[in-house]
C-alpha positions as CSV (number, residue, x, y, z in Angstrom):
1,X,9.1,23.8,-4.5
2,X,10.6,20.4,-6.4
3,X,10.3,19.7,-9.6
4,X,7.6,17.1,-9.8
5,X,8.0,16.1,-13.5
6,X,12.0,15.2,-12.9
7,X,11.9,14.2,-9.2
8,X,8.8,11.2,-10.5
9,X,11.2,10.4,-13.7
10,X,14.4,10.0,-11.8
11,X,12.9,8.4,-8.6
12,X,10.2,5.7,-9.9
13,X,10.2,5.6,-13.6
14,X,13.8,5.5,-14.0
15,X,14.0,2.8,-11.0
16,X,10.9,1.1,-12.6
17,X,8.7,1.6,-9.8
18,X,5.8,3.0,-11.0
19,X,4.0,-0.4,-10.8
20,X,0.8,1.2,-13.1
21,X,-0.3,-2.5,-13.8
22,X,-0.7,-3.4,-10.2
23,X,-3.0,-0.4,-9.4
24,X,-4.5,-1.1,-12.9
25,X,-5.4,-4.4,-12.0
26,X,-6.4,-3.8,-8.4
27,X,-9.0,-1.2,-9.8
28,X,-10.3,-3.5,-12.2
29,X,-11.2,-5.9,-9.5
30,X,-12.0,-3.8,-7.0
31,X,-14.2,-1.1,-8.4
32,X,-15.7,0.0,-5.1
33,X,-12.5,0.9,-3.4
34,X,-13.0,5.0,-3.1
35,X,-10.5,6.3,-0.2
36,X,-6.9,5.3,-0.2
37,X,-3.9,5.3,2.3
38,X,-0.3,5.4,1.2
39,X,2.0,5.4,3.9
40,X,5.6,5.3,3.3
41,X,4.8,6.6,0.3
42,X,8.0,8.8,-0.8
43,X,7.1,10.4,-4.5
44,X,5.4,7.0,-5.7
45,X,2.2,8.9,-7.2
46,X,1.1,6.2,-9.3
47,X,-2.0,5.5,-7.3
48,X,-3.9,8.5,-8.2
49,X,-3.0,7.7,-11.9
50,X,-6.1,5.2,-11.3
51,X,-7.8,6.0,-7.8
52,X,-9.2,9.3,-7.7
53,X,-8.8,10.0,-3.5
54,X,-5.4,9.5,-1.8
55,X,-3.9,10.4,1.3
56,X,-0.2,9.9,1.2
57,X,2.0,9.8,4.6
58,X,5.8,10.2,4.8
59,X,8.4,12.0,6.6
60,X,10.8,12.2,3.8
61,X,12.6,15.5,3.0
62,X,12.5,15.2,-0.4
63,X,8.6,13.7,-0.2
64,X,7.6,17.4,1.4
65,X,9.0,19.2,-1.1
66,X,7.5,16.9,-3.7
67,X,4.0,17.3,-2.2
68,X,4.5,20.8,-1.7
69,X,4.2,21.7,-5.5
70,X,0.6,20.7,-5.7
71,X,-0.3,22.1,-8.9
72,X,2.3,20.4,-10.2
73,X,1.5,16.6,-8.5
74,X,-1.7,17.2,-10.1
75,X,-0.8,18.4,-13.3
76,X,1.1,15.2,-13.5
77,X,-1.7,13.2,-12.5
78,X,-4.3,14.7,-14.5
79,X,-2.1,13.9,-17.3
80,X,-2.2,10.2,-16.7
81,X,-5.4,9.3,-14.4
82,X,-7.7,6.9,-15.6
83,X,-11.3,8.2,-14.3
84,X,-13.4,11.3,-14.9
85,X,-13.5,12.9,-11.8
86,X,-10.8,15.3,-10.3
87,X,-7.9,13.8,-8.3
88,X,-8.3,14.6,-5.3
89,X,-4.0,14.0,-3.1
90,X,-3.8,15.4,0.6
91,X,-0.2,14.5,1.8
92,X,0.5,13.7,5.5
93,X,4.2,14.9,6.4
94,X,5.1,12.7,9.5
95,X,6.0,9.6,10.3
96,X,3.2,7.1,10.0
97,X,4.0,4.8,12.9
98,X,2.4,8.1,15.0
99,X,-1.3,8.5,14.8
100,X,-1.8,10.1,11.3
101,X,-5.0,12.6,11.5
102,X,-7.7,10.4,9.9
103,X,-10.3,8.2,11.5
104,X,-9.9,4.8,12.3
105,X,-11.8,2.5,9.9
106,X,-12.0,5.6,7.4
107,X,-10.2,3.8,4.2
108,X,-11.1,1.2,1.7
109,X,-7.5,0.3,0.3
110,X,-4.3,0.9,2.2
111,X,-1.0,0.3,0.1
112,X,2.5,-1.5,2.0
113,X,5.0,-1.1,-0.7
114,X,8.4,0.8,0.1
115,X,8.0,0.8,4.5
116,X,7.5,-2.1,6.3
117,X,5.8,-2.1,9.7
118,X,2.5,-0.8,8.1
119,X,0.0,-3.8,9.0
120,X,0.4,-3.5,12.4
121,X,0.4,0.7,12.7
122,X,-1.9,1.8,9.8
123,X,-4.0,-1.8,9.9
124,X,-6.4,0.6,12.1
125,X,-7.6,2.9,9.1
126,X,-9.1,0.1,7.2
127,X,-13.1,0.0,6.9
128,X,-14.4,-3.8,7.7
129,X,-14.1,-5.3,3.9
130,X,-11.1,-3.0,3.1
131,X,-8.2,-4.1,1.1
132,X,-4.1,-4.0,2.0
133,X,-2.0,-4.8,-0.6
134,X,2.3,-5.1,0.5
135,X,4.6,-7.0,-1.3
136,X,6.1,-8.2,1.5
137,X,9.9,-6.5,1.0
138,X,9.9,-5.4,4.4
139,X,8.2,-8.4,6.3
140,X,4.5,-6.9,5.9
141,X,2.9,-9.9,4.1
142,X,3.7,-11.9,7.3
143,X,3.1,-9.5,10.1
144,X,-0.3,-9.1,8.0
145,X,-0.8,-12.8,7.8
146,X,-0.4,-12.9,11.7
147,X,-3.4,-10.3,12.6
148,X,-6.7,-12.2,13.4
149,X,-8.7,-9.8,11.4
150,X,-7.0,-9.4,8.2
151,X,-7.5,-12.5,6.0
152,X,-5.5,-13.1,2.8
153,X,-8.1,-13.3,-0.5
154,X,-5.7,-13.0,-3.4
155,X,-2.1,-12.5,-5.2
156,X,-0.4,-10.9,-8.1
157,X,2.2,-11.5,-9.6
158,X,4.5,-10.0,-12.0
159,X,6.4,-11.4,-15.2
160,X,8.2,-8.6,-17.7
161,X,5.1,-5.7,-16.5
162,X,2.7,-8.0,-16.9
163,X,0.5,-8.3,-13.3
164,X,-1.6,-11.1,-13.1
165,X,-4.6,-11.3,-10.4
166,X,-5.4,-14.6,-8.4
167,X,-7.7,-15.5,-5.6
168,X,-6.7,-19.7,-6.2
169,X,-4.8,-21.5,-4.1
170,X,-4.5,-19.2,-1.4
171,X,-3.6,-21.5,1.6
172,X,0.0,-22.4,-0.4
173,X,0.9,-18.9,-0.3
174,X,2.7,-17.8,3.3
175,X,3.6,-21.4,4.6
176,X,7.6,-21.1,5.7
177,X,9.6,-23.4,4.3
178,X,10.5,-26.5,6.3
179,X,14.0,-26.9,7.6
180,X,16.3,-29.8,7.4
181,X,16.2,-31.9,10.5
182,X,18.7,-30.3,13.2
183,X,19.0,-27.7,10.8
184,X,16.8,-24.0,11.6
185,X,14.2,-22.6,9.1
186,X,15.6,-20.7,6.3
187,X,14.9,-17.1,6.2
188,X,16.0,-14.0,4.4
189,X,16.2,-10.5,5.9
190,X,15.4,-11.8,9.3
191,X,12.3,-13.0,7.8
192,X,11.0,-16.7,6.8
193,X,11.3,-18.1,2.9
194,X,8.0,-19.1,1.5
195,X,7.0,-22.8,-0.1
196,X,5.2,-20.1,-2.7
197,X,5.9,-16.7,-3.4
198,X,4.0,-14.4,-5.0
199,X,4.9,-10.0,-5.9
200,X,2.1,-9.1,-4.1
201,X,-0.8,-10.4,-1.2
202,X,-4.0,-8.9,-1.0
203,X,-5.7,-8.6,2.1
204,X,-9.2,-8.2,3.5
205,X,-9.9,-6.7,6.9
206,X,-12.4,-8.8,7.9
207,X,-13.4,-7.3,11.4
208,X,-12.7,-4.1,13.8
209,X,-9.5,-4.4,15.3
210,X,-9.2,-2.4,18.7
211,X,-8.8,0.7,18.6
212,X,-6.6,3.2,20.3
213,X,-8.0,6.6,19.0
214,X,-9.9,8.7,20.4
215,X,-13.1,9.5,19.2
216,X,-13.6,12.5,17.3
217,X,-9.9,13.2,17.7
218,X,-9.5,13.6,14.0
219,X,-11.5,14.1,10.8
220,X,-12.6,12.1,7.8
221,X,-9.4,11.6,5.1
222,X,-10.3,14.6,3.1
């Protein structure tokens, strides 16, 4: 089993990606949120520092043999959660573009932060009035933007660790960047460059999507 202490020190801290103010804020304004889903997730077990239920999803090598020291991923928690109750981490080895074995509509907060493609396959967990959050690295703010049932209701953004929370303005946010004339849009990645950027879009699901799963297939994420 890894070494959960040196693996989460070499692999976020050191690359500062723990992102504790993000997941600090998002608790703060969103104190009902209860179940989340972290696919993509790699060791990136900064969530549970503040949200006492997630299920994390990833295929990685070095993610399984993270997970597999449990004691230790909650030792490490426990050390630095925020809430009362025990943290509670199941961990999902498989790719999450596959059908990952909880129900559709199950989660209140679903992150998009190291994989992109995450909208469109895990969109389907999401209750009605549940929460994505992507920073858009891999194209996810805009596939999200592009579903008819996820509606974009706020942004953070981040100066020297400090994460600031806004739900202002919203409709400047995600509007591509005109061209020249005769010239083509500018994009970056393969994807378009925003009028307005922000770190990070928060979205609400705002109605059932359709659904491919069958029911009873799977359980509750517990």
């Amino acid at each position: 089993m890894e070494r959960v202490e040196e693996i989460y020190q070499g692999f976020v801290v050191d690359h500062q990606l723990e992102r504790a103010g993000l997941f600090e804020v998002l608790r703060e304004r969103y104190v009902a949120v209860d179940t989340v889903l972290y696919p993509g997730c790699f060791v990136h077990i900064t969530p549970s520092f503040f949200f006492q239920h997630v299920v994390y999803v990833d295929r990685n090598d070095l993610a399984q043999g993270f997970f597999a020291n449990k004691d230790g991923v909650l030792r490490k928690i426990s050390s630095r959660q925020q809430y009362a109750q025990k943290a509670y981490v199941r961990f999902v080895a498989q790719d999450f573009t596959q059908p990952i074995p909880i129900l559709d509509e199950s989660c209140d907060l679903v992150l998009s932060l190291y994989a992109g493609g995450i909208a469109r396959a895990c969109g389907k967990y999401l209750k009605v009035g549940g929460l994505l959050v992507t920073n858009d690295h891999h194209g996810d703010a805009a596939d999200a933007a592009a579903e008819e049932n996820l509606a974009l209701v706020a942004v953070v953004k981040e100066l020297r660790g400090k994460f600031t929370f806004s739900d202002q303005e919203l409709d400047t946010y995600l509007v591509p960047r005109q061209a020249t004339r005769g010239a083509r849009a500018p994009r970056s990645e393969g994807r378009p460059e925003w009028t307005r950027h922000a770190d990070y879009y928060v979205f609400r699901k705002t109605h059932p999507g359709p659904s491919t799963q069958e029911p009873g297939r799977f359980s509750a994420p517990h």
